[in-house]
py3Dmol code that shows the C-alpha trace and the ligand (Angstrom):
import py3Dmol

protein = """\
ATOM      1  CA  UNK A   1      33.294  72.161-142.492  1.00  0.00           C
ATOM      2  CA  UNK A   2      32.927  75.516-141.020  1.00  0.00           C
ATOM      3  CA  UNK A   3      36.776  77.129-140.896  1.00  0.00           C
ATOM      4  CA  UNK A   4      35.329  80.098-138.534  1.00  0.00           C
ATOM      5  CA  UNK A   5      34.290  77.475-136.233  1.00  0.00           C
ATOM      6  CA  UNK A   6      37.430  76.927-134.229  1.00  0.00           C
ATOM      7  CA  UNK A   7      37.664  80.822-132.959  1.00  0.00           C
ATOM      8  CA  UNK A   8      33.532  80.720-132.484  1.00  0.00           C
ATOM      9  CA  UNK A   9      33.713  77.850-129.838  1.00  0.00           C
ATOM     10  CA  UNK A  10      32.497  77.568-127.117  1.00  0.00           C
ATOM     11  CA  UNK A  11      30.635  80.250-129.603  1.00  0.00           C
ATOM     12  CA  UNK A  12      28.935  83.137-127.924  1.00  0.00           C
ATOM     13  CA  UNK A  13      25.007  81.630-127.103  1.00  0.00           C
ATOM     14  CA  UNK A  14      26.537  78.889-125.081  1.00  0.00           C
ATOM     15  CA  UNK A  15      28.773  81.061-122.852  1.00  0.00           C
ATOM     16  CA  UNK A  16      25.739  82.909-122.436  1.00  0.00           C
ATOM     17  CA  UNK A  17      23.382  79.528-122.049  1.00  0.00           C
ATOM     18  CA  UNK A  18      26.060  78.417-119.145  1.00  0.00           C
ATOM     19  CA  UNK A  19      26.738  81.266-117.239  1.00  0.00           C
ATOM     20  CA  UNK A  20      22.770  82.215-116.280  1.00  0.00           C
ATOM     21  CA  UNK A  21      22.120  78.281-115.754  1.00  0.00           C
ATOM     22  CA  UNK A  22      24.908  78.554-113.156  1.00  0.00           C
ATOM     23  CA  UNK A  23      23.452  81.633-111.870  1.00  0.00           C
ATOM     24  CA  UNK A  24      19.908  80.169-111.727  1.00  0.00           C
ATOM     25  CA  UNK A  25      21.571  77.464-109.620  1.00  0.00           C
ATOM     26  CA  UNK A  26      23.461  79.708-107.577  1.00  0.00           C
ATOM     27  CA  UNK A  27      20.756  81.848-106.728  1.00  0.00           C
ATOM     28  CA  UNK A  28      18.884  78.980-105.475  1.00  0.00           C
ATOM     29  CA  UNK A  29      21.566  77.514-104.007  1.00  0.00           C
ATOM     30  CA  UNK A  30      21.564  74.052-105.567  1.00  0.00           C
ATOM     31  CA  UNK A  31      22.921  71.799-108.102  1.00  0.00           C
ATOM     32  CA  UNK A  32      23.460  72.747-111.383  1.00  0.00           C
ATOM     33  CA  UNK A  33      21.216  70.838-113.314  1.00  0.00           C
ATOM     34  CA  UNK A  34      22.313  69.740-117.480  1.00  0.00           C
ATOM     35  CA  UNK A  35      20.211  67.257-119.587  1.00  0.00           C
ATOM     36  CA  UNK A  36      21.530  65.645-122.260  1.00  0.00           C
ATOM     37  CA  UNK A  37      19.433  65.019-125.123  1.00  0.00           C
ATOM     38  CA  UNK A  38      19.021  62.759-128.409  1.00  0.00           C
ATOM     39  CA  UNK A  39      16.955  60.845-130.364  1.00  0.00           C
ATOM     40  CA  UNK A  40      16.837  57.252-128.981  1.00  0.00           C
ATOM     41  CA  UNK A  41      19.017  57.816-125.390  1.00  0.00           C
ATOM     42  CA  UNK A  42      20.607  54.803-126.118  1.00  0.00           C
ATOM     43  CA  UNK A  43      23.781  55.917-127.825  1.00  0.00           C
ATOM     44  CA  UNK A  44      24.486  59.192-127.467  1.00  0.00           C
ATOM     45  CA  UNK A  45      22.925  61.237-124.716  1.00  0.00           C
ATOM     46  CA  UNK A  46      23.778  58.957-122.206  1.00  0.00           C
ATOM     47  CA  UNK A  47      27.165  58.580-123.495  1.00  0.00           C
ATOM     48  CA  UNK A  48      27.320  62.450-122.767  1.00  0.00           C
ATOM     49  CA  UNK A  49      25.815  61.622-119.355  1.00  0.00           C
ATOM     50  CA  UNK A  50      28.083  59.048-118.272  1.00  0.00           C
ATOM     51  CA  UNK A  51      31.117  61.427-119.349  1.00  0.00           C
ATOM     52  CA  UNK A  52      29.933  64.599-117.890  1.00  0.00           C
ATOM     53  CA  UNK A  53      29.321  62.716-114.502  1.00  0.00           C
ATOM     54  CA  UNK A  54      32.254  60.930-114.285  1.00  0.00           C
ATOM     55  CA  UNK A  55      33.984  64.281-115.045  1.00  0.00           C
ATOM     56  CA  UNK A  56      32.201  66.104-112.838  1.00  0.00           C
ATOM     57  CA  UNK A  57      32.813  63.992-109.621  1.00  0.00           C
ATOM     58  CA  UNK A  58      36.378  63.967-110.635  1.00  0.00           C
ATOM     59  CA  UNK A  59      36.395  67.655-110.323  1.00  0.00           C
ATOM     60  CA  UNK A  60      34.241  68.056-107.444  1.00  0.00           C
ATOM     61  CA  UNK A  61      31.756  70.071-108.757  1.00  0.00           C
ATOM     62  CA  UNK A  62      28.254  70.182-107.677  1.00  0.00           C
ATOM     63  CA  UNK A  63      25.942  68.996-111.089  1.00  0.00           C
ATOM     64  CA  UNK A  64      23.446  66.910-111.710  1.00  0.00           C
ATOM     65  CA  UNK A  65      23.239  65.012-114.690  1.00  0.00           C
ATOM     66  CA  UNK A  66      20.375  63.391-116.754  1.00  0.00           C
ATOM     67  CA  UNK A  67      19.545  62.213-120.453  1.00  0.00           C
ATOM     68  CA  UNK A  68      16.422  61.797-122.464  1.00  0.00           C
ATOM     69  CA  UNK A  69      14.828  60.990-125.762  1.00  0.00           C
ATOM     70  CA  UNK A  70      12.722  61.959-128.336  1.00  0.00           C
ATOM     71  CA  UNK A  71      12.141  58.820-129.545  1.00  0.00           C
ATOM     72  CA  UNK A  72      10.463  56.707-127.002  1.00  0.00           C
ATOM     73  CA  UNK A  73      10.760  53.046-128.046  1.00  0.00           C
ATOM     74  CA  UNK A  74      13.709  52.224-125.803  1.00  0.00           C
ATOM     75  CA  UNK A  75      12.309  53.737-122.611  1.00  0.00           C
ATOM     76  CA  UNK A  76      13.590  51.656-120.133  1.00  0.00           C
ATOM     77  CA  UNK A  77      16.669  50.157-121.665  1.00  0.00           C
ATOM     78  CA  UNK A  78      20.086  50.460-120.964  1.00  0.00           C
ATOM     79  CA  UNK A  79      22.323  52.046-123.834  1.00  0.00           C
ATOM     80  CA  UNK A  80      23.250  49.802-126.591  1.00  0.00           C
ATOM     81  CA  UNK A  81      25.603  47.409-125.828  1.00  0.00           C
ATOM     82  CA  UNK A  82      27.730  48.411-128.810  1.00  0.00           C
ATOM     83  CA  UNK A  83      28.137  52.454-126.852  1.00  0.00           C
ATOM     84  CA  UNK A  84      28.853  50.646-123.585  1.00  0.00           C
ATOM     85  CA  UNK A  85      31.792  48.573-124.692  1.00  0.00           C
ATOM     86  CA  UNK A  86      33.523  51.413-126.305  1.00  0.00           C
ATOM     87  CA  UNK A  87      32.658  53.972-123.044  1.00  0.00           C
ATOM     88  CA  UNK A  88      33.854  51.284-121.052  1.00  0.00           C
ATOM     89  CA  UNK A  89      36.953  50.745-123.187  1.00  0.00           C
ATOM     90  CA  UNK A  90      37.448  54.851-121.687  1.00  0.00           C
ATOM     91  CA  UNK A  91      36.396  53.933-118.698  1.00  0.00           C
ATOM     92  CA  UNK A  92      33.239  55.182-118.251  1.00  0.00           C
ATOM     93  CA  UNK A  93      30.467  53.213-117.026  1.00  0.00           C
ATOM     94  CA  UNK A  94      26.386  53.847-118.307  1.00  0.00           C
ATOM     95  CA  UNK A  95      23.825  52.268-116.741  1.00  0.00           C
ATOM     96  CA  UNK A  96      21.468  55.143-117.307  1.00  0.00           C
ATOM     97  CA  UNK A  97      17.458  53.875-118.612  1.00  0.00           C
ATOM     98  CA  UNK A  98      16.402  55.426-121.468  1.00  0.00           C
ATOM     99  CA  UNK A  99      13.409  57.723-121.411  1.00  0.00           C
ATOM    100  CA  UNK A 100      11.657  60.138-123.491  1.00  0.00           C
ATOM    101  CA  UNK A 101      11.945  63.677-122.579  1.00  0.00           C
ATOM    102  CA  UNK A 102       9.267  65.817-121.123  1.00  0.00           C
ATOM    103  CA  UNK A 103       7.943  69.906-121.338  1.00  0.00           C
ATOM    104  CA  UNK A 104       8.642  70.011-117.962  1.00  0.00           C
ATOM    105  CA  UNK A 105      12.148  69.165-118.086  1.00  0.00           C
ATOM    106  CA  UNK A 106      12.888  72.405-119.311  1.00  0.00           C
ATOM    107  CA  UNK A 107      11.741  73.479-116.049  1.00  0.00           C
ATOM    108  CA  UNK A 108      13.550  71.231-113.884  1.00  0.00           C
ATOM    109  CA  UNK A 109      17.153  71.583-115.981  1.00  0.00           C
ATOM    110  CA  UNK A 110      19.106  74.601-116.317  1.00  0.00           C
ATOM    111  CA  UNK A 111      20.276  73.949-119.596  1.00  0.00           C
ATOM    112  CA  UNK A 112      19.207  70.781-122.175  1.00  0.00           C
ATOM    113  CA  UNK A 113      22.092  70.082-124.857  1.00  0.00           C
ATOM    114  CA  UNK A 114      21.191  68.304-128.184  1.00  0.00           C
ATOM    115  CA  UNK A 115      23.246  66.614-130.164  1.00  0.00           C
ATOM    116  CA  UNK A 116      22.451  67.366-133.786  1.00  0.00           C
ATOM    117  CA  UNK A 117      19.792  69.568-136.390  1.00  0.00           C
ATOM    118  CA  UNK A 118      16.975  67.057-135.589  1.00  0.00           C
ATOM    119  CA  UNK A 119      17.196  67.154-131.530  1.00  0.00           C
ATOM    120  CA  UNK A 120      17.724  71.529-131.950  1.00  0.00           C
ATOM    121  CA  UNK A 121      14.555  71.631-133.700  1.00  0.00           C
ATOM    122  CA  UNK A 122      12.602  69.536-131.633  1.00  0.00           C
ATOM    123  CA  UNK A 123      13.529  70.699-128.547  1.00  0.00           C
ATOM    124  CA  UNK A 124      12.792  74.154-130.138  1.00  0.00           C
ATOM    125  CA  UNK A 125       9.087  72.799-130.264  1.00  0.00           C
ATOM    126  CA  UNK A 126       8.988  71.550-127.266  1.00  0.00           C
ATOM    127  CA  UNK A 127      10.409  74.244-125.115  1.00  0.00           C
ATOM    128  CA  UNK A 128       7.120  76.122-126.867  1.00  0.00           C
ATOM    129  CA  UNK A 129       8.754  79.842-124.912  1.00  0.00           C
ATOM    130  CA  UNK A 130      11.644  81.993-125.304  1.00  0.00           C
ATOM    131  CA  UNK A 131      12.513  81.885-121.933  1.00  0.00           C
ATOM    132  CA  UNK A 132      12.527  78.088-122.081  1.00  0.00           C
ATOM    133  CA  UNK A 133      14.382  77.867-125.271  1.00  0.00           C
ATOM    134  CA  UNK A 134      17.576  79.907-124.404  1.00  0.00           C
ATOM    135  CA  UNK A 135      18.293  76.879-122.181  1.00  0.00           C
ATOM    136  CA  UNK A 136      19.183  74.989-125.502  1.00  0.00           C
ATOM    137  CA  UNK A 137      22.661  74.554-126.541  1.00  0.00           C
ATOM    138  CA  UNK A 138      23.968  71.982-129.020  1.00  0.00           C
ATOM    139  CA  UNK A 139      26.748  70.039-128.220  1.00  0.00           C
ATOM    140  CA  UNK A 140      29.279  71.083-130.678  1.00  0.00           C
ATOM    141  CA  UNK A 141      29.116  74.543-129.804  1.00  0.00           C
ATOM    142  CA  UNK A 142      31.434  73.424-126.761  1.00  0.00           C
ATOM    143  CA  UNK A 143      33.844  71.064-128.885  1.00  0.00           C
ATOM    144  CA  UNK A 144      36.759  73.127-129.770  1.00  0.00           C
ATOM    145  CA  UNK A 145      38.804  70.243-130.359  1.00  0.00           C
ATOM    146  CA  UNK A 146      36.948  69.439-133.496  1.00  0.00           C
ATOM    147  CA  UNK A 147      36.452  72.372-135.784  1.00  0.00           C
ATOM    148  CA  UNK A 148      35.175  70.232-138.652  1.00  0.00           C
ATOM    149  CA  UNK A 149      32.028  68.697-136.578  1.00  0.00           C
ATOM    150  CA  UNK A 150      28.466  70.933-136.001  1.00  0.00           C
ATOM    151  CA  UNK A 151      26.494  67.848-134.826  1.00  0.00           C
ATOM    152  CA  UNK A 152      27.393  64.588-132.988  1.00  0.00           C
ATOM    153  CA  UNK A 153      26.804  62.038-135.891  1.00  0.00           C
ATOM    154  CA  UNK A 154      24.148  59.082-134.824  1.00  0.00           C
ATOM    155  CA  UNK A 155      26.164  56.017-134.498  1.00  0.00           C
ATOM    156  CA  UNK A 156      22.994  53.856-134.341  1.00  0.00           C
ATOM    157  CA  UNK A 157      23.658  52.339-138.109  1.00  0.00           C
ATOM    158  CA  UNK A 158      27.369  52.801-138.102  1.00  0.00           C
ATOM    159  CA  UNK A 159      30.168  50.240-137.434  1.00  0.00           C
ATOM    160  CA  UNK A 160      32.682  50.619-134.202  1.00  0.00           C
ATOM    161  CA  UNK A 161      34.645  53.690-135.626  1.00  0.00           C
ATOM    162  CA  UNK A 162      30.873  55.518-135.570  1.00  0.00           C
ATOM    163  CA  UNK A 163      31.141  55.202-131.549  1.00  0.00           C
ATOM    164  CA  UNK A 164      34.469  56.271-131.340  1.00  0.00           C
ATOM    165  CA  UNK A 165      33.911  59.451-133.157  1.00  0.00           C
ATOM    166  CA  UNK A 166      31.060  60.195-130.685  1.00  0.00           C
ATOM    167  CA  UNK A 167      32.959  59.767-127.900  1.00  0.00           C
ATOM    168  CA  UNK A 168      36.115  61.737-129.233  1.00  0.00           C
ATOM    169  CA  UNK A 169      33.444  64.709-129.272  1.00  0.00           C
ATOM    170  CA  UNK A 170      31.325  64.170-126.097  1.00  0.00           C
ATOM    171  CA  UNK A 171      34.746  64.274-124.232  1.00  0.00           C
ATOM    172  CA  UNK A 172      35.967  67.355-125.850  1.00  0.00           C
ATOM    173  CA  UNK A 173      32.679  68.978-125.449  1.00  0.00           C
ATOM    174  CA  UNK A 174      32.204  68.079-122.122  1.00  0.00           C
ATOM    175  CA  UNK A 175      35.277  68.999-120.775  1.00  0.00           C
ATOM    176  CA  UNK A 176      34.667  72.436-122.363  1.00  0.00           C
ATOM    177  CA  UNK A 177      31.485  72.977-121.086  1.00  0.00           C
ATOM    178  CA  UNK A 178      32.570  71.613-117.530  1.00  0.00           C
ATOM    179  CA  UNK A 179      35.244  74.248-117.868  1.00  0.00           C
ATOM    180  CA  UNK A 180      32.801  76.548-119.043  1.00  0.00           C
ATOM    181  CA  UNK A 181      30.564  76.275-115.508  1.00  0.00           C
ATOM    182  CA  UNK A 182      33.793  76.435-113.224  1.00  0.00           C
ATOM    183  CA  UNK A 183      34.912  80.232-115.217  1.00  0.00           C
ATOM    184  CA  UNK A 184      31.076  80.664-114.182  1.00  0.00           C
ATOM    185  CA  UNK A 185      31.370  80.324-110.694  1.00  0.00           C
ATOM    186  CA  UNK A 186      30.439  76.970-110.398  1.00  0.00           C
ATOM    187  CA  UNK A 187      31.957  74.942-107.339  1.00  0.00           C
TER     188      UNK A 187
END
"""
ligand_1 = """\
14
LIG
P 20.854 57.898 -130.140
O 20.897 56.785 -131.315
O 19.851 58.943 -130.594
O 22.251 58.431 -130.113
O 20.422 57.170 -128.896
C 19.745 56.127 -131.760
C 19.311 54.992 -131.100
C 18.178 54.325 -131.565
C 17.500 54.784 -132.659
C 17.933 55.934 -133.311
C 19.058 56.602 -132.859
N 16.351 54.094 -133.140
O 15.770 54.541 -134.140
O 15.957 53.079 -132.543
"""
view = py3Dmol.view(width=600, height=400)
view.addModel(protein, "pdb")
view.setStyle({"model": 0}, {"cartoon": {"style": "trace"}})
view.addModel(ligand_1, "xyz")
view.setStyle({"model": 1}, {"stick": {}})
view.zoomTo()
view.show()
């Protein structure tokens, strides 16, 4: 529980994080590019993906969305079945194959979102630059719905309510963040 949280969000680094990946995109005129990023991409990251898509065509805006692992052992699989019941239960479809994340996503993305401690650190270590890691925001610094969360718990070994919770925060986040690229300029 962090009570300065609510005021902080979306806090300061991810205003920052979403305005010059929209102006990287702009200035090359092309899609804005966002990966989402967990441990497994089974749960989720591709949760995240499947929201921020759906969102995104519903607002006509010109992104393009991907998700990745760290964890490589479900490369190729669709998300758990458990995550694709409840999304669909939103409406949201994911049909997204898991894969492990690369170095040279962080050139191909404008900005790679993690969704707790474990995925901020790694990425860190990946990104191996400064340049590359001020394209790293984590999730919850966009969900200003839920004050009380600063990661996006893994539902992996929880029951149903575990899922729910995610997807409570991937929508609030990604709505935020959507909003987030349109005051940015974003089409
Ligand atoms: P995710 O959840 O990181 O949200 O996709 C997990 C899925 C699988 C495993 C861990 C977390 N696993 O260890 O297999």
């Amino acid at each position: 529980m962090n009570s300065t949280s609510e005021s902080n969000r979306p806090t300061l680094h991810a205003r920052a994080a979403v305005a010059e990946a929209v102006e990287a995109a702009r200035e090359s005129d092309r899609p804005l590019r966002i990966l989402f990023v967990c441990l497994g991409n089974i749960c989720r990251s591709p949760a995240a993906h499947g929201i921020a898509e759906q969102e995104a065509a519903r607002r006509n805006m010109k992104i393009e969305i991907d998700s990745a692992g760290f964890y490589g052992g479900h490369a190729g699989d669709l998300p758990d079945p458990r995550m694709r019941r409840a999304a669909a239960a939103r409406g949201y479809t994911l049909n997204h194959r898991a894969r492990k994340i690369r170095s040279f996503d962080f050139d191909d993305f404008d900005i790679v979102i993690g969704m707790d401690d474990n995925n901020i650190s790694d990425l860190q270590q990946l990104a191996g630059t400064v340049e590359r890691a001020r394209k790293i925001v984590r999730m919850t610094d966009f969900a200003t719905a839920h004050p009380d969360y600063d990661y996006v718990p893994d539902p992996y070994y929880e029951g149903p309510e575990g899922f729910e919770i995610v997807l409570d925060l991937l929508e609030d986040s990604c709505s935020e963040l959507l909003d987030l690229c349109e005051e940015s300029g974003l089409k």
